[in-house]
Every structure is written in structure tokens, then in C-alpha cells.
C-alpha positions in Angstrom: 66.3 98.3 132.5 69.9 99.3 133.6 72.3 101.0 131.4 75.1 99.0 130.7 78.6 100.6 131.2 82.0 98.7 130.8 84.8 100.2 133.1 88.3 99.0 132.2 90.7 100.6 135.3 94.0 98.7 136.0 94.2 100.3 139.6 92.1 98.2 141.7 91.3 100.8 144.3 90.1 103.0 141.6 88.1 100.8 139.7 86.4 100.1 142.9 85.6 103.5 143.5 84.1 104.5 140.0 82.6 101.3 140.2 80.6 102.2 143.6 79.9 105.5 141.6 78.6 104.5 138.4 76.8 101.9 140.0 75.0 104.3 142.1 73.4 106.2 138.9 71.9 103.3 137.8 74.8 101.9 135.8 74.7 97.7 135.7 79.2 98.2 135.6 81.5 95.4 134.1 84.6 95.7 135.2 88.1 94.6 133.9 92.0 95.3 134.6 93.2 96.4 131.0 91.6 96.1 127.7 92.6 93.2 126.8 90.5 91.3 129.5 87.9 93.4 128.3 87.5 92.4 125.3 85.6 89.3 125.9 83.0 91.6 127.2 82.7 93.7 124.6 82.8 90.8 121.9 80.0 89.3 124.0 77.8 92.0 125.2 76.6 95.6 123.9 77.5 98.5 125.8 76.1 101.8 126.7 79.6 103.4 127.2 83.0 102.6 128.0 85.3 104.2 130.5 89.0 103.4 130.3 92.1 104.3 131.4 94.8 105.6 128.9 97.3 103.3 129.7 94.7 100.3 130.2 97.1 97.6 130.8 99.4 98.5 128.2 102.9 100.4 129.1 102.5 102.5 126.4 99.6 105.5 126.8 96.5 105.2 124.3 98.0 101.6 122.7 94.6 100.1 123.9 92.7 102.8 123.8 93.4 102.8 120.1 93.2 99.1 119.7 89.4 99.6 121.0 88.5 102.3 118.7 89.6 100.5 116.0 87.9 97.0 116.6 84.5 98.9 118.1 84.4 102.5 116.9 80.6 102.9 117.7 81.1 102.8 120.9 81.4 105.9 123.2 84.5 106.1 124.7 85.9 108.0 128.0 89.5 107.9 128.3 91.4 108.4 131.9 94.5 109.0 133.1 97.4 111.4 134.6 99.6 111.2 131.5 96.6 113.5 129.2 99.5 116.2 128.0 98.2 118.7 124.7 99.9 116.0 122.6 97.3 112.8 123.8 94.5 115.4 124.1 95.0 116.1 120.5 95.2 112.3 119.6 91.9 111.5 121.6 90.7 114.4 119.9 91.2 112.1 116.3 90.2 109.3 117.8 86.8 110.8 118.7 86.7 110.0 122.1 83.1 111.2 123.6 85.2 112.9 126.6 88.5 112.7 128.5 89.1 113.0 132.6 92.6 113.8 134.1 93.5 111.8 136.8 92.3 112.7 139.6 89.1 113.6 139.2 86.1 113.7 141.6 82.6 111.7 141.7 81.3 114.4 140.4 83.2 115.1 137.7 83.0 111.5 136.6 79.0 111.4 136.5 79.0 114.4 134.4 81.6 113.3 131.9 79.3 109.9 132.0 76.0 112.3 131.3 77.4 114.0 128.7 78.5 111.1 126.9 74.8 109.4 127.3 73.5 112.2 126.1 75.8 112.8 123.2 75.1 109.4 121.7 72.0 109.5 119.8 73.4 112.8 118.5 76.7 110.8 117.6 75.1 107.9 116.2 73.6 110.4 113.6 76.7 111.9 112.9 78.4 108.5 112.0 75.4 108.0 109.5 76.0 111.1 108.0 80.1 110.4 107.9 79.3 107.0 106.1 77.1 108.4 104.2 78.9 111.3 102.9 82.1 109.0 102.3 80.4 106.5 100.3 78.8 109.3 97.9 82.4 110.4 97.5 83.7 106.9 96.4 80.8 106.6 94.4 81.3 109.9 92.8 85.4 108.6 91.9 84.6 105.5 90.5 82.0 106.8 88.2 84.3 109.0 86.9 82.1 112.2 88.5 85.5 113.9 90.7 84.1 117.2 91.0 80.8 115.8 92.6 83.0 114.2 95.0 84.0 117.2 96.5 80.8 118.1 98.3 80.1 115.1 100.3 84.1 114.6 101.0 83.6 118.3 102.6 80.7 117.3 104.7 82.4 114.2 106.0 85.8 116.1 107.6 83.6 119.2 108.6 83.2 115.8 111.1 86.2 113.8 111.4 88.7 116.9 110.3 91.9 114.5 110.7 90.7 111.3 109.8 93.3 109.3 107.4 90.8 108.2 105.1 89.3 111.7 103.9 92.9 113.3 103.6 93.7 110.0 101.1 90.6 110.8 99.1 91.0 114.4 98.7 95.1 113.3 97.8 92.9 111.3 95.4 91.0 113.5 93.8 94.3 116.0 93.6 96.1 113.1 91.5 92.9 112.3 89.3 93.4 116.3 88.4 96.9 116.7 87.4 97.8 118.0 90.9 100.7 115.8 91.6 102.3 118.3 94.4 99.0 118.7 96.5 98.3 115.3 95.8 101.5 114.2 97.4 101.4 116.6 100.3 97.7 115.0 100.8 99.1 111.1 100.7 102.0 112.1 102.7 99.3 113.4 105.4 97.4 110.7 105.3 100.3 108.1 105.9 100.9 110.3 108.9 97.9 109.3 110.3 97.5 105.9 109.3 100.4 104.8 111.3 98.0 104.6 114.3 94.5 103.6 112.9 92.9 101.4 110.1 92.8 103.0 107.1 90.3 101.6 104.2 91.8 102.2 100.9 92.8 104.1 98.6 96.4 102.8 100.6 98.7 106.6 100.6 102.0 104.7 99.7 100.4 103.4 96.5 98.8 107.1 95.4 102.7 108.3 96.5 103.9 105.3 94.5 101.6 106.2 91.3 102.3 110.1 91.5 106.1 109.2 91.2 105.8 106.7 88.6 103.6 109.2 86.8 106.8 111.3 85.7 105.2 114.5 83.8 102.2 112.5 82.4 99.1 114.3 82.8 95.5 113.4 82.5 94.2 112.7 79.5 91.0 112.0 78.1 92.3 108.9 75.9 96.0 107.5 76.0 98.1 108.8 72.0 96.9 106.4 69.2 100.5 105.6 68.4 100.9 103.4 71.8 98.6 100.9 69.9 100.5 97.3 69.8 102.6 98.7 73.2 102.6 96.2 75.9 100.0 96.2 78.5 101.5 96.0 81.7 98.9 94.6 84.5 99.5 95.9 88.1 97.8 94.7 91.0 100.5 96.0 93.7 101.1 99.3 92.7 103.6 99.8 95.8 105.9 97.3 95.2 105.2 96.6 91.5 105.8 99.3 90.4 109.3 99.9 91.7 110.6 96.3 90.5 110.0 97.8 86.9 108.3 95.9 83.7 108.8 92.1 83.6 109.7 90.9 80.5 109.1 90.3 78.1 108.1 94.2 78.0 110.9 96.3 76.2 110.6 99.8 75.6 107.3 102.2 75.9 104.1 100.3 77.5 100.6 101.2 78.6 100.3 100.5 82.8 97.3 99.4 83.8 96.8 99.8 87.8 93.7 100.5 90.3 93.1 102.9 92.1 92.2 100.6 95.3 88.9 102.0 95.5 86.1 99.4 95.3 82.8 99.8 93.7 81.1 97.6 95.5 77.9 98.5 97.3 76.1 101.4 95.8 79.1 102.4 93.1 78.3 99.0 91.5 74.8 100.0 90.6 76.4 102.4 88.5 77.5 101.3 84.7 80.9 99.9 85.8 84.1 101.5 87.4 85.6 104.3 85.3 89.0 104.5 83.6 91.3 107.3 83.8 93.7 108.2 81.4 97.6 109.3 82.0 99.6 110.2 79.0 102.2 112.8 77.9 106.2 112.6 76.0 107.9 109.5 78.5 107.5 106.2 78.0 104.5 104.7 79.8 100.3 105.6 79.4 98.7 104.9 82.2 95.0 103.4 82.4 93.8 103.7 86.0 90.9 101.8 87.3 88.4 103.6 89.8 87.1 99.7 90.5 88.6 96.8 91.8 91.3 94.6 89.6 89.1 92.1 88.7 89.4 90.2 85.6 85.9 91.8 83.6 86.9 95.2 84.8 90.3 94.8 83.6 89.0 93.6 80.1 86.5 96.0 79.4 88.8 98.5 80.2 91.4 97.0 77.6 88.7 96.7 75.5 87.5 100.7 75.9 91.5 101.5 74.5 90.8 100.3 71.4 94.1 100.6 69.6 96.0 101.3 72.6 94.9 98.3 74.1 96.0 95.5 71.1 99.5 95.0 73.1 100.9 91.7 74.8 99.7 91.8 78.5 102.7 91.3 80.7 102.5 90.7 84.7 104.7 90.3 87.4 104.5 87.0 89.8 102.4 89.0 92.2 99.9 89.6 89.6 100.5 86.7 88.1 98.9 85.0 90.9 96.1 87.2 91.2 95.1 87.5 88.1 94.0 85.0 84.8 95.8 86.8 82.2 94.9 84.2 79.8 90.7 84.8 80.7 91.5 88.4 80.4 92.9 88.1 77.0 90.3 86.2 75.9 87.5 88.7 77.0 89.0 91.7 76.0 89.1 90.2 72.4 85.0 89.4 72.8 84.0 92.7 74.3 82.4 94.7 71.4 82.4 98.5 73.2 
């Protein structure tokens, strides 16, 4: 059976041309004038490899070529063009592009990009396995509270992707979860600047920059100061914009904030015995209890309910939250839980 190969080259001449190439190496070729045509293609068909031009229809150069990576990153992906300065090699480079051909280029040099690429995509399909794998031990690791085994598996997973967004975030993470507020920023900072131009899964950097600011000296603790029992219990389910607005009322004086960390435990980290709470505290006015899990309304409660004293207060929300979140369900099953 032929190979299938999608081409997607807005000059007509040269489409034809790789086309007649490809074609004769026993590539079955769809063709298409910019990435946005072929899209259909992709949503409807599976594809061997991709070839496609850096600008691809779009004025500005790798736009597209991002916008594919993005909505079909298992895919291999050869990126063309005459605009492929140090700058865009670097980018393609993040982007894990399987290779990269400056315009022009010869037959040959086309059907040996197009080999390597074949050839590199078992071995790439095992290294994405072992990327997810790795990153998913790490989260697991977090929300059960186990940071240092994080560590290992984080390692593992840049030794692949060394400037992917979501790695620098988690090891930002794990800085903040250990009282390293400076690294920790430098790490979120990093990761926003890389962001900008791909889909990051959580933990979101502005929020860890957010928390690490609101944090104000308070270090981690293993349990928040017995004499912030009765203190109002501020629920946050935006941390980025939340916590800026300061405490609704009817929240005066010193409280206990209790935020996520956007990190979900679901998948494998929920077969563990529930997302893990940790502890901020020092002189100012606010403890923090940080969630490793998802705000969700039983999570939220049990951790109220693990404070013990420190978690008698009020709870107090803004509208955000508010709509989120049953405070009155939460109330209720923090007062039933018996840990």
C-alpha cells in the first residue's frame, strides 16, 4: 500500500514539482495551497508525513506551521522555505519539526529529508511515549505530595523536548512548592516566554507568578499556625485575577487562602488517596492551603477539613468563584468529614 504524504506548497509550480517527486517514491501525495485548505485533509485522513512551506498561506512565517503542530503534533512535519534564518531554525527546533529544507533545494535533497523523516518515525513515536509518560509520573508525583520524586521523570522528559513550556512551568513548580520563590519566578517567567506561541496544559505560569507574589515571605510549612483558627477561608478558583482584586467581604483582617495549583489529578494521580495540600505560612497576614488537585467541591472540603482549627473560618468567595463553586455544599461537607 502507498505511503500517504500530505504536501501543503502555496507556489503552484513548486508544488507541482515535489509533487512529481514524491510521487515518484511511491508516495500516494495530497496536495493543498496553504494550511488552512489542508486541514480538511488532515481532519479526514491519516498521514505518513507532512511537508509544508513556512509561510503556508499565511503572511507571517511559521503562523501555520505552528497552528499544525498544535492541533496534530504526532504528525512528522518538514518545514520549507527561503525565509529559515538561525532565529526560525531555532523555533522549528522547539517545535520538533522532523527536518527543515531551505528553499531551493534539489530532488534529491527533498527525498532524503522525506527518508529521514520515515525512518525517524517509529523511533519518534517512542519518544513521545516516553515524554507522556515521564510528564504524567511528574504530575503524579506533585499531586501526591511526593516533589522530590518528581524530579526524575521531569529530567527525562526535557533531556527530549529541552524548551518545551510545559516542563519549564513544572520545574517553576516544584521551585515554589520548595520555598524557592526567585528560581521559581525565573522558571514561570520562561515558561510564559514560550507559551506565547504554543498550547500550554496547566499549571498556567501567570498564576504560579501570581501565587509567588501574593506569597510575600510565607514559606512552606508543614501545617498553617494554630492561632489562624476561626480566620476566614478565602476560596480561589482564579488565582490570576482573584487574587489581585483582594478579599471580598466580608473578609477583614488576616485569612487562610485556599487556591489550586491547576494541576489535575485525573488519570493515574486519582488512583492515588486524593490530591495533596500544601501549606504556606509565616508573620503577614494570609496562610495559604494550596491544592495539587483540581477545585472541586470534595477536594476543597477535605482539605478544610485536614486544617482542623485553621479551617473553622467563614468561607468567603469572589463572583468568579462564586459561580464555580457551591460554597454552601462545601460547608456542609467539610463539617461531616471526620479526618
Amino acid at each position: 500500500m502507498s505511503r500517504r504524504l500530505l504536501l501543503i506548497e502555496p507556489d503552484a509550480s513548486g508544488r507541482a514539482m515535489m509533487d512529481r517527486v514524491l510521487a515518484a517514491e511511491g508516495f500516494a501525495v495530497d496536495t493543498a495551497a496553504s494550511a488552512a485548505e489542508a486541514r480538511p485533509l488532515l481532519d479526514a485522513g491519516q498521514f505518513d508525513l507532512v511537508v509544508c512551506d513556512e509561510l503556508a498561506g499565511s503572511r507571517t512565517a511559521l503562523e501555520e506551521v505552528r497552528r499544525l503542530r498544535r492541533k496534530y503534533p504526532t504528525v512528522p512535519l518538514i518545514v520549507t522555505g527561503a525565509l529559515l534564518s538561525r532565529r526560525v531554525m531555532q523555533e522549528l527546533l522547539r517545535l520538533r519539526v522532523a527536518d527543515a529544507l531551505a528553499k531551493p533545494f534539489t530532488p534529491g535533497e527533498l527525498r532524503d529529508a522525506v527518508a529521514r523523516a520515515v525512518e525517524q518515525k517509529t523511533a519518534g513515536h517512542a519518544e513521545a511515549l516516553e515524554y507522556d509518560v515521564s510528564i504524567t509520573d511528574a504530575r503524579r508525583a506533585i499531586a501526591l505530595g511526593l516533589v522530590r520524586r518528581a524530579r526524575a521523570p521531569l529530567a527525562r522528559a526535557q533531556a527530549m523536548s529541552p524548551l518545551d513550556s510545559e516542563i519549564l512551568a513544572l520545574w517553576a513548580l516544584l521551585a515554589e512548592l520548595d520555598g524557592q520563590d526567585e528560581e521559581a519566578d525565573r522558571g514561570y517567567r520562561a515558561a510564559l516566554a514560550l507559551r506565547d506561541e504554543e498550547a500550554c496544559p496547566p499549571p498556567d505560569p501567570h498564576e504560579g507568578l501570581i501565587r509567588v507574589a501574593a506569597y510575600a515571605g510565607a514559606r512552606p510549612a508543614p501545617a498553617l499556625r494554630p492561632d489562624r483558627a476561626g480566620q476566614p477561608l478565602w476560596l480561589i478558583t482564579d488565582p490570576a485575577t482573584e487574587l489581585r482584586s483582594g478579599a471580598p467581604p466580608p473578609a477583614e483582617g488576616p485569612l487562610v487562602v485556599v487556591t489550586g495549583l491547576g494541576l489535575s489529578t485525573e488519570g493515574p494521580a486519582a488512583a492515588g488517596p486524593g490530591p495533596c495540600t500544601f501549606f504556606r505560612d509565616g508573620d503577614g497576614p494570609r496562610g495559604f492551603a494550596v491544592l495539587a488537585g483540581a477545585m472541586r467541591a470534595e477536594a476543597i472540603a477535605a482539605a478544610l477539613a485536614a486544617l482542623a482549627a485553621p479551617g473553622t473560618g467563614p468561607l468567603v468567595a469572589a463572583e468568579p468563584t462564586r459561580a464555580r463553586l457551591d460554597l454552601a455544599r462545601i460547608d456542609a461537607l467539610r463539617r461531616t468529614d471526620t479526618r
